[in-house]
C-alpha positions in Angstrom: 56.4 50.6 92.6 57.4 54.6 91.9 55.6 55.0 88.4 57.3 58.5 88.0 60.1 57.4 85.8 60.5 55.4 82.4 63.2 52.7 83.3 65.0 51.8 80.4 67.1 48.6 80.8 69.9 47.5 78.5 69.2 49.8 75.2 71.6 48.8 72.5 69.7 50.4 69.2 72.3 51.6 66.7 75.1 52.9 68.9 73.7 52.6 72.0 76.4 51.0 74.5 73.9 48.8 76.4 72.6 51.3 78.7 70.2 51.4 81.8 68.5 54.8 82.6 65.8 56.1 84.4 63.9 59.2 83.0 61.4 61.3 85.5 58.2 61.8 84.1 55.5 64.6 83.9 59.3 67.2 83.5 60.0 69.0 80.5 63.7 66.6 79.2 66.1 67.8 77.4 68.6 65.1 75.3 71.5 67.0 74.4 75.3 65.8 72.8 76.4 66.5 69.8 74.8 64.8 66.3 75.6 61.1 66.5 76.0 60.9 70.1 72.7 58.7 70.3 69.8 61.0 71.4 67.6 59.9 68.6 68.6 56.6 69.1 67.3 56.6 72.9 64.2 58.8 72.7 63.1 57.8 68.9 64.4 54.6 67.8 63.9 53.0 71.3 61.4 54.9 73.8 59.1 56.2 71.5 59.2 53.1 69.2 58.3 50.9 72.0 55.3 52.8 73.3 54.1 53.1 69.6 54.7 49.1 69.1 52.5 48.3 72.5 50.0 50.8 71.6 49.7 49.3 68.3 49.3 45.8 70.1 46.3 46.7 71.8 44.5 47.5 68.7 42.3 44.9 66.6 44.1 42.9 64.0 42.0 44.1 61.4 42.9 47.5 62.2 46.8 46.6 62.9 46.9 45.4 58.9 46.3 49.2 58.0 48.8 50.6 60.3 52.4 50.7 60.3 54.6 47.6 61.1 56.9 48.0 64.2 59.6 45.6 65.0 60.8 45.5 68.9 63.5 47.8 69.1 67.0 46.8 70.8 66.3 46.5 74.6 65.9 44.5 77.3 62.6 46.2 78.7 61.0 49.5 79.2 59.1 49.9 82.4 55.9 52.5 83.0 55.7 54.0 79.4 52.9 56.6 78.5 51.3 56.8 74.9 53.5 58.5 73.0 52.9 61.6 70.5 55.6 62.5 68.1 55.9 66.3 67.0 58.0 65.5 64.3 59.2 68.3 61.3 57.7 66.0 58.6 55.5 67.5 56.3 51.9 67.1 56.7 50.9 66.5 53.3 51.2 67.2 49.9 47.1 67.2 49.1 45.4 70.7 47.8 42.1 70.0 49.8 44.4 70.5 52.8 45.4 73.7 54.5 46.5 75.7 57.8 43.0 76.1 58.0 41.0 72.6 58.1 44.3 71.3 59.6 43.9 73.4 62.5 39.9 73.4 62.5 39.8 77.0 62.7 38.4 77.0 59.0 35.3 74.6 60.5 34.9 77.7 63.2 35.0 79.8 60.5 32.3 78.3 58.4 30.1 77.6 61.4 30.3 81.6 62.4 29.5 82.3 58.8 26.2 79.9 58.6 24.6 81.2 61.7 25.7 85.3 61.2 26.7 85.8 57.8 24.7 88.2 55.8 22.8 87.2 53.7 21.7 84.1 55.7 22.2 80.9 54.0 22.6 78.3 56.5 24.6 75.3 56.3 28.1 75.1 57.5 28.8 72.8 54.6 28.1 75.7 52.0 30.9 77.2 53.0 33.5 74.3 52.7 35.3 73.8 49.4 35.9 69.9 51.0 31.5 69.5 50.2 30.1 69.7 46.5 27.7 72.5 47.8 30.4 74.9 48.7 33.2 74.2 46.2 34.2 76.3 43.3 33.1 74.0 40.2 35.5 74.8 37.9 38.1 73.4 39.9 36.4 71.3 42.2 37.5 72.9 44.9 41.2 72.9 44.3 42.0 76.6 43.8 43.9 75.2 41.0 43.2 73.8 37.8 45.4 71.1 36.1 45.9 70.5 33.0 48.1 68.1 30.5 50.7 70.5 28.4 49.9 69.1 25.2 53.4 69.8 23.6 55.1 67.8 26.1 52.2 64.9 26.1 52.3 64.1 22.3 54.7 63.9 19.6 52.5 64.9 16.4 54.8 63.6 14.0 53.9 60.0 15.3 51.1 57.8 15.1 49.5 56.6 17.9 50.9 52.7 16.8 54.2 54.2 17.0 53.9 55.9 20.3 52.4 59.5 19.8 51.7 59.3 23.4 54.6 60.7 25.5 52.9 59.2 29.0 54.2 56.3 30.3 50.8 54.7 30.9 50.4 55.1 27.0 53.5 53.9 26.8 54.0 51.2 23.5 53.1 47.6 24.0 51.0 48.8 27.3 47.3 47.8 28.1 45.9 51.2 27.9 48.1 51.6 24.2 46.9 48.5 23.3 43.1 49.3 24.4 43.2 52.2 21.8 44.7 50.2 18.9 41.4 48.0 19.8 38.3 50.2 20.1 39.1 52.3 17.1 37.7 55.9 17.7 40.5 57.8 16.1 42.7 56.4 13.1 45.6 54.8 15.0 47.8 54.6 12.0 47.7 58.6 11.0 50.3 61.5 12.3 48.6 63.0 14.9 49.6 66.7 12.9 46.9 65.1 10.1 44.7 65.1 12.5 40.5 68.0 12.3 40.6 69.7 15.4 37.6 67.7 15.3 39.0 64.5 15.8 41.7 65.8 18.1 39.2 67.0 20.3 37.7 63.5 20.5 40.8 61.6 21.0 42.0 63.9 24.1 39.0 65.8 25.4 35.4 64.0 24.5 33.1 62.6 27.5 32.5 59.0 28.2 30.7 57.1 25.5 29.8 53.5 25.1 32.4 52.4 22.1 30.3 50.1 19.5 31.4 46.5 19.5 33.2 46.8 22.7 31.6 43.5 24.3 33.5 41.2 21.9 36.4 43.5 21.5 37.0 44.8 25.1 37.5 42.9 28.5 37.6 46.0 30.9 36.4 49.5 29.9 33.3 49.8 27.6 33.6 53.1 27.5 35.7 55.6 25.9 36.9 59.2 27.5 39.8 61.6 26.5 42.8 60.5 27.3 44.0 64.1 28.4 40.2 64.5 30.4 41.3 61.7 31.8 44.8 61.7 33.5 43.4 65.3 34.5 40.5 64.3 36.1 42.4 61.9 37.9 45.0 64.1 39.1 42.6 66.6 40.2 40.6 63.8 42.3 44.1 62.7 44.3 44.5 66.6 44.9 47.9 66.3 44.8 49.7 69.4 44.7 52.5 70.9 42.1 55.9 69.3 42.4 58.7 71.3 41.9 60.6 71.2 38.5 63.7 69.7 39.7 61.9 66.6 41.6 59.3 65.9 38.4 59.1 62.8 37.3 58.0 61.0 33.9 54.2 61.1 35.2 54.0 64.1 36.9 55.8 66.1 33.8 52.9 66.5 31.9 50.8 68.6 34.1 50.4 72.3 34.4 49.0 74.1 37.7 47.5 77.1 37.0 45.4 79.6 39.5 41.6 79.1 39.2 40.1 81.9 37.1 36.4 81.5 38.0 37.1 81.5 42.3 40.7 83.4 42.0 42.2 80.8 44.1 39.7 81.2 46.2 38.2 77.4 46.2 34.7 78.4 47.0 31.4 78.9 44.5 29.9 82.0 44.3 27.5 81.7 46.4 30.4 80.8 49.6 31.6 84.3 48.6 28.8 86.3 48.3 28.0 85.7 51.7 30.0 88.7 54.3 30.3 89.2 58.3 31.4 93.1 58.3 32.5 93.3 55.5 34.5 90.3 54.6 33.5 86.9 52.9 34.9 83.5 54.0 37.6 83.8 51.5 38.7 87.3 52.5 39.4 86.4 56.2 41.0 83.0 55.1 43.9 84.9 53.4 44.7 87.2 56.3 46.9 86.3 58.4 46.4 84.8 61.7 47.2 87.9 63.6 44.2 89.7 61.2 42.3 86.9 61.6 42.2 87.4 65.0 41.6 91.1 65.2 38.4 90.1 62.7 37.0 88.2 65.3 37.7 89.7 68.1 35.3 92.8 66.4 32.4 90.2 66.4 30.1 90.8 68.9 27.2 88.4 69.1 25.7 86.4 71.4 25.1 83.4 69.0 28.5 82.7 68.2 30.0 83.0 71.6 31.4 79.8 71.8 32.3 79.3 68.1 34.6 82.6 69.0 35.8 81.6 72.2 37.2 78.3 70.7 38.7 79.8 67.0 40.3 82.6 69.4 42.0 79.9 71.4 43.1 77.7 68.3 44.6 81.2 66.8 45.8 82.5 69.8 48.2 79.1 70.5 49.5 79.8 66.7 50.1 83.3 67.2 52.0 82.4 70.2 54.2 79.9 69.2 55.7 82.2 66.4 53.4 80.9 62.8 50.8 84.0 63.4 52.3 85.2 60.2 50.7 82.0 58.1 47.0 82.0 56.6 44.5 79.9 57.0 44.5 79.5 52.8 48.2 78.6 52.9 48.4 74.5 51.5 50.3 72.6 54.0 52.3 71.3 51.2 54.3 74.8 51.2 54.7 74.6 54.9 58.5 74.1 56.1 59.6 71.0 58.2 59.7 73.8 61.1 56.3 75.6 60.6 54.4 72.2 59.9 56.0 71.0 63.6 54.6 73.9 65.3 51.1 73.7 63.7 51.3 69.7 65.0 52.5 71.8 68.4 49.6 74.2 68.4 46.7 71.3 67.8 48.2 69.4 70.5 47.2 72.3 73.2 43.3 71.5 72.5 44.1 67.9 73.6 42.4 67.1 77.2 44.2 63.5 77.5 46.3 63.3 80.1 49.2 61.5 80.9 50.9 61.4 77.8 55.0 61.6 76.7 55.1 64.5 73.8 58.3 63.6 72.0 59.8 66.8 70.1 63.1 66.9 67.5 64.7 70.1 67.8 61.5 72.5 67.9 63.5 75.9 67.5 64.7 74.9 63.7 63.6 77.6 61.9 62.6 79.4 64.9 63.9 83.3 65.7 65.2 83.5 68.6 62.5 86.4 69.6 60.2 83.1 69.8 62.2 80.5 71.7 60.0 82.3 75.0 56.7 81.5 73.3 58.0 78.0 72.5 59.2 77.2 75.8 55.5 78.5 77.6 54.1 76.1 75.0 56.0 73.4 76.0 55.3 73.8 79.7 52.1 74.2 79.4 51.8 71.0 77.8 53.7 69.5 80.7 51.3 71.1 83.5 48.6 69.6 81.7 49.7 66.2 83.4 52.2 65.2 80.8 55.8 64.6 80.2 58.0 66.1 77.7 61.0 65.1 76.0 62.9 67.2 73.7 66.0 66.5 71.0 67.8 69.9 71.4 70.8 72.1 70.4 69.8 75.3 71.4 70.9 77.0 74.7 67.9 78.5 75.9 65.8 75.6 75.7 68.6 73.3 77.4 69.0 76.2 80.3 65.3 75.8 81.2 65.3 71.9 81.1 64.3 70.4 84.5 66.0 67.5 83.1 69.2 67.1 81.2 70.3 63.4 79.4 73.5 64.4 77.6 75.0 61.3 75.2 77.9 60.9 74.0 80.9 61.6 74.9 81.0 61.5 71.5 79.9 60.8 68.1 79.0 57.0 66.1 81.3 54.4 68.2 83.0 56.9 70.4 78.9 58.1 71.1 76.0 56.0 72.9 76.8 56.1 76.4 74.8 58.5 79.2 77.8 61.3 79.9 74.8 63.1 82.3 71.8 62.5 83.9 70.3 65.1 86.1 69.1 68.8 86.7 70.8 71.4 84.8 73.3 72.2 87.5 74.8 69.2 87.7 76.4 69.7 84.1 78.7 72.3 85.6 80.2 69.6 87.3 80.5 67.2 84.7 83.2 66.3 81.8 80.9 67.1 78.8 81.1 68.8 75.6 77.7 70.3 75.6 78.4 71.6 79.5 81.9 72.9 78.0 80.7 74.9 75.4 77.1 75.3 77.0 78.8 76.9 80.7 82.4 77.2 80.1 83.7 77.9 76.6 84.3 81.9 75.7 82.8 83.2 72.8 84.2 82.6 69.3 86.5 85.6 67.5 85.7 85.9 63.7 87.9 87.5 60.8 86.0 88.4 58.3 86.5 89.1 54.5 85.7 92.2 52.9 83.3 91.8 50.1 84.0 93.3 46.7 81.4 92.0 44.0 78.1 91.3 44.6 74.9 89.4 43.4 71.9 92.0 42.9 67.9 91.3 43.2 65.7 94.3 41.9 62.0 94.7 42.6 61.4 91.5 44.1 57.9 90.8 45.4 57.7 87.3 46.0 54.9 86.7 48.3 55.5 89.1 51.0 58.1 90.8 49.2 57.5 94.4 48.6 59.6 95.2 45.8 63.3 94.7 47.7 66.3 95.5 46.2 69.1 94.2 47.6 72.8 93.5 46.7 74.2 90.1 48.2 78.1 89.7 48.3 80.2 87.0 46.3 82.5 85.1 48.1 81.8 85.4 51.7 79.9 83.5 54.0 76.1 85.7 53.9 73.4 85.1 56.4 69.9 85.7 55.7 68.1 86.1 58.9 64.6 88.3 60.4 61.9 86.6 62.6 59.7 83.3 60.6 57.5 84.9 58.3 59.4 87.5 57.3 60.6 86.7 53.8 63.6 85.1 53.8 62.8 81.7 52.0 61.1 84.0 49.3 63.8 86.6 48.4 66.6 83.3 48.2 64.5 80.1 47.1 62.1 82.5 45.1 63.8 85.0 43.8 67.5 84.2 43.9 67.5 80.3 43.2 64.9 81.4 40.1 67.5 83.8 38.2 70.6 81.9 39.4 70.0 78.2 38.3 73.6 77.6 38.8 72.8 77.9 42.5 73.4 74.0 44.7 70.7 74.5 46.9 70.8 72.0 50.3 67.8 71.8 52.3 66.7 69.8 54.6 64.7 67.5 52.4 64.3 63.5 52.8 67.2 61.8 50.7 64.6 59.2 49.6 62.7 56.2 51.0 64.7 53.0 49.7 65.8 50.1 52.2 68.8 49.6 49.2 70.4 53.0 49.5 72.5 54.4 52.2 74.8 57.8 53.2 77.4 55.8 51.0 75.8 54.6 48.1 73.7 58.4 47.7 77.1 60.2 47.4 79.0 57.7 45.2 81.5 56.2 47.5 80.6 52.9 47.7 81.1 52.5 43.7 84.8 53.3 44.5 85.3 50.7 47.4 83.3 47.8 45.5 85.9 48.9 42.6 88.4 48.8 45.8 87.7 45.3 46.3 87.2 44.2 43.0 90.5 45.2 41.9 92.3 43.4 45.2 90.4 40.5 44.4 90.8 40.1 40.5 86.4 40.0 40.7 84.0 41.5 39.4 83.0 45.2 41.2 79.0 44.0 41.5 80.2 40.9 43.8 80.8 43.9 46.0 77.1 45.4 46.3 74.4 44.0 48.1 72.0 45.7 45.2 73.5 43.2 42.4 75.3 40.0 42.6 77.0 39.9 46.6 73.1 39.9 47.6 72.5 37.3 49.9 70.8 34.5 48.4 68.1 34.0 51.4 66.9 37.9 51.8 68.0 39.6 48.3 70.6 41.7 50.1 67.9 43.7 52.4 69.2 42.2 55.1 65.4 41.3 56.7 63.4 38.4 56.1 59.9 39.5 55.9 57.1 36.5 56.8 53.2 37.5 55.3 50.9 36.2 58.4 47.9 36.4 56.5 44.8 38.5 58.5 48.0 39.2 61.1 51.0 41.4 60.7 53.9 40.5 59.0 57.1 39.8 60.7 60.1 41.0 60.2 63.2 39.2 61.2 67.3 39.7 60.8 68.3 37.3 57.9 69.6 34.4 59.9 72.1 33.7 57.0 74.1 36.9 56.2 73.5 38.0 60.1 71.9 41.2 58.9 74.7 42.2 56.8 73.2 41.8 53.5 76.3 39.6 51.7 76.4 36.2 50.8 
């Protein structure tokens, strides 16, 4: 049996029109058509869905409780299917403790190099971590940040604490916690909080643990009493989660300032972490050069010791560097990493992996990317290939779709006029073929543009975001402006940081997740729907929440979700199409 090819028979996911396909392996593939044709559908919702699913079979069933559930996706069979890795765009986190650095490993490189040279000699790699008690800064446990509660926004002093002083919504009136201070009496619960010593203040929101008197027959959980504001901040700072932005705050995460470590500078380490140098430079300083400095740094190192510590950080840095992110730092949080610079940070690790034989599944790698770096890209991705493994790419861009060995295009077109193979060969066979991507790919002349003049302008003065050396710069009004220069080079800062700061008037679209709810959909986000239910209602003489499968039209049997999801116990739960609205959500 030839085990060179994934044979997919009779895929019908989403708008898939029940197709058979085989797909060499161990090639770099390319699935082309335009949005909506049904690439994702073929390489994500089906391929790569079923290797996950029957690699997730193979594991224990105490460890398949604690992964994620995958149901069978729509297709007959799928024949000689590798493990599958997904390079996805997703973010990588939102957790402070988490950065380019200990993402990549180069930062465990780093504080190896620094325990066995550093001057003056200390030792342990683990005094050089701000992850380990010995090494982090302990003002702000490591965090580079420290959080705090804004106290204006957290209590309303002209209120007592019976009648809800407490803006937080764990506090919030009639709770446990509210009704756990009403109980244990430490402060006067019945006095405006503006009456209030500093004194007492102080107690309420900032005093240690202490055992509260009496609280065995008044208490049934906590016996001790610490400041509430200590409290929610400790807490915070233990998750690590990083600052949201404004706009996406919610009633919890309100409350909280970020503010730059004083003691460490951002830094995260104790003093002692940054007393320690290699020529010149502590820990911290080479962690906020970027990689390209980085690199330089230690390629000046010359000592016999820390050969192979070198020899593997160069590599790590050299596949970053080359794949277009050498501008990053190793200090940079992954939460501020875009969807395209996290995807090629997942890219870069990927090149230290000696397994063989597995399918790398990429969605459009050159978002984001210049097009100076689509060359690096592509030597990336075929040295992943020669490494014994196959890889299949989502894909737009010309460059990368010329130097496929492999082209599926779907379509012919998009949603129900979509799902169908229109080509399924080597790149010279789409001359040949009746395709839109071969048309405009091969055939189609280049556009001719008329532009409009520009006559007032938006102006930025002085702005020195984070790479930003004070640029002035006048942007037209009116006219279609693109910002463009290589990644790195400060585009994202002079619009989202400077611009979008002084213009708050400014819609911004990005490329952000919509949300996670099985209830909403592309019609129900924009407002639609509530005019077709009203549609409907009004032809009917009904009510418009008959209509919506979030309110009354919910079928009985599955609440409208359209699933029906059965709890197994110590196995995985099973998900199944509601057998009485078909899947439809209605009664």
């Amino acid at each position: 049996m030839n085990r060179d090819k994934i044979v997919v028979k009779n895929a019908h996911t989403n708008n898939l029109n029940n197709i058979d396909i085989e797909i060499p392996k161990h090639k770099l593939v390319v699935f082309t058509g335009v949005s909506g044709s049904g690439k994702s559908s073929l390489l994500f919702d089906t391929i790569y869905t079923e290797a996950q699913r029957q690699l997730v079979e193979t594991f224990s069933t105490f460890a398949r409780t604690r992964m994620p559930k995958l149901s069978r996706p729509d297709v007959d069979d799928i024949l000689n299917l590798s493990t599958a890795i997904v390079i996805d765009q997703k973010r990588m986190g939102n957790n402070l403790r988490s950065t380019v650095g200990t993402a990549t490993e180069i930062n465990t490189y780093l504080r190896l190099l620094f325990s066995r040279i550093g001057n003056p000699f200390i030792g342990p790699s683990f005094y050089f971590s701000f992850n380990h008690p010995e090494g982090m800064c302990p003002h702000c446990n490591g965090l580079g940040k420290q959080i705090k509660i804004d106290i204006n926004l957290f209590l309303d002093k002209e209120k007592t604490i019976r009648e809800g002083a407490i803006t937080h919504p764990h506090y919030k009136v009639g709770g446990f916690l509210w009704k756990e201070l009403l109980i244990i009496d430490v402060v006067d619960v019945d006095k405006p909080l503006r009456d209030f010593t500093e004194e007492e203040l102080h107690l309420f929101l900032y005093s240690e643990p202490f055992a509260v008197k009496g609280a065995k027959e008044r208490l049934t959980y906590n016996r001790n009493f610490e400041g509430i504001a200590r409290k929610l901040e400790k807490a915070v700072s233990t998750r690590a989660d990083d600052e949201t932005a404004d706009e996406d705050k919610n009633a919890y995460t309100k409350h909280f300032n970020y503010q730059l470590c004083e003691q460490c500078g951002g830094t995260r380490l104790n003093d002692r972490a940054r007393s320690i140098k290699i020529n010149g430079l502590t820990i911290a300083d080479v962690c906020s050069l970027e990689l390209v400095d980085v690199y330089a740094f230690l390629h000046d190192i010359n000592d016999e010791i820390s050969k192979p510590i070198l020899r593997k950080a160069q590599f790590l840095l050299e596949q970053l560097i080359e794949i277009g992110v050498g501008y990053l730092s190793l200090e940079r949080a992954i939460s501020t990493l875009s969807g395209g610079e996290s995807q090629r940070v997942k890219m870069s690790k990927q090149m230290d992996c000696n397994l063989v034989d597995m399918l790398y599944v990429l969605d459009e790698p050159t978002i984001g990317l210049h097009p100076r770096d689509t060359e690096n890209l592509l030597n990336i991705l075929f040295r992943l290939k020669e490494k014994g493994n196959s890889v299949f790419v989502v894909e737009h861009d010309p460059e990368i779709i010329r130097a496929a060995e492999w082209i599926i295009d779907m379509g012919p077109k998009a949603g129900k006029f979509g799902g169908n193979v229109v080509f399924s060969g080597e790149p010279e066979g789409l001359k040949n073929t009746v395709s839109i991507t071969g048309e405009y790919l091969l055939k189609k002349g280049k556009p001719i543009f008329k532009r409009k003049p520009a006559t007032s302008f938006f102006e930025i003065k002085n702005a020195i975001a984070n790479n930003l050396k004070n640029v002035s710069v006048k942007i037209p009004k009116g006219v279609l402006s693109c910002i463009t220069g290589v990644a790195g080079s400060g585009k994202s800062s002079l619009i989202h940081e400077c611009f979008v700061k002084y213009h708050p008037e400014a819609i911004v679209i990005d490329q952000s997740p919509i949300g996670k709810s099985s209830r909403a959909n592309a019609a129900t986000f924009i407002g639609v729907f509530d005019l077709i239910r009203k549609e409907f209602a009004s032809a009917n003489h009904s009510e418009a929440s008959l209509f919506s499968f979030n309110s009354k039209g919910a079928c009985p049997k599955c609440n409208g979700q359209g699933v029906l999801t059965f709890e197994l116990h110590f196995l995985d739960s099973v998900k199944t199409i509601c057998d009485e609205c078909e899947g439809k959500r209605y009664h």
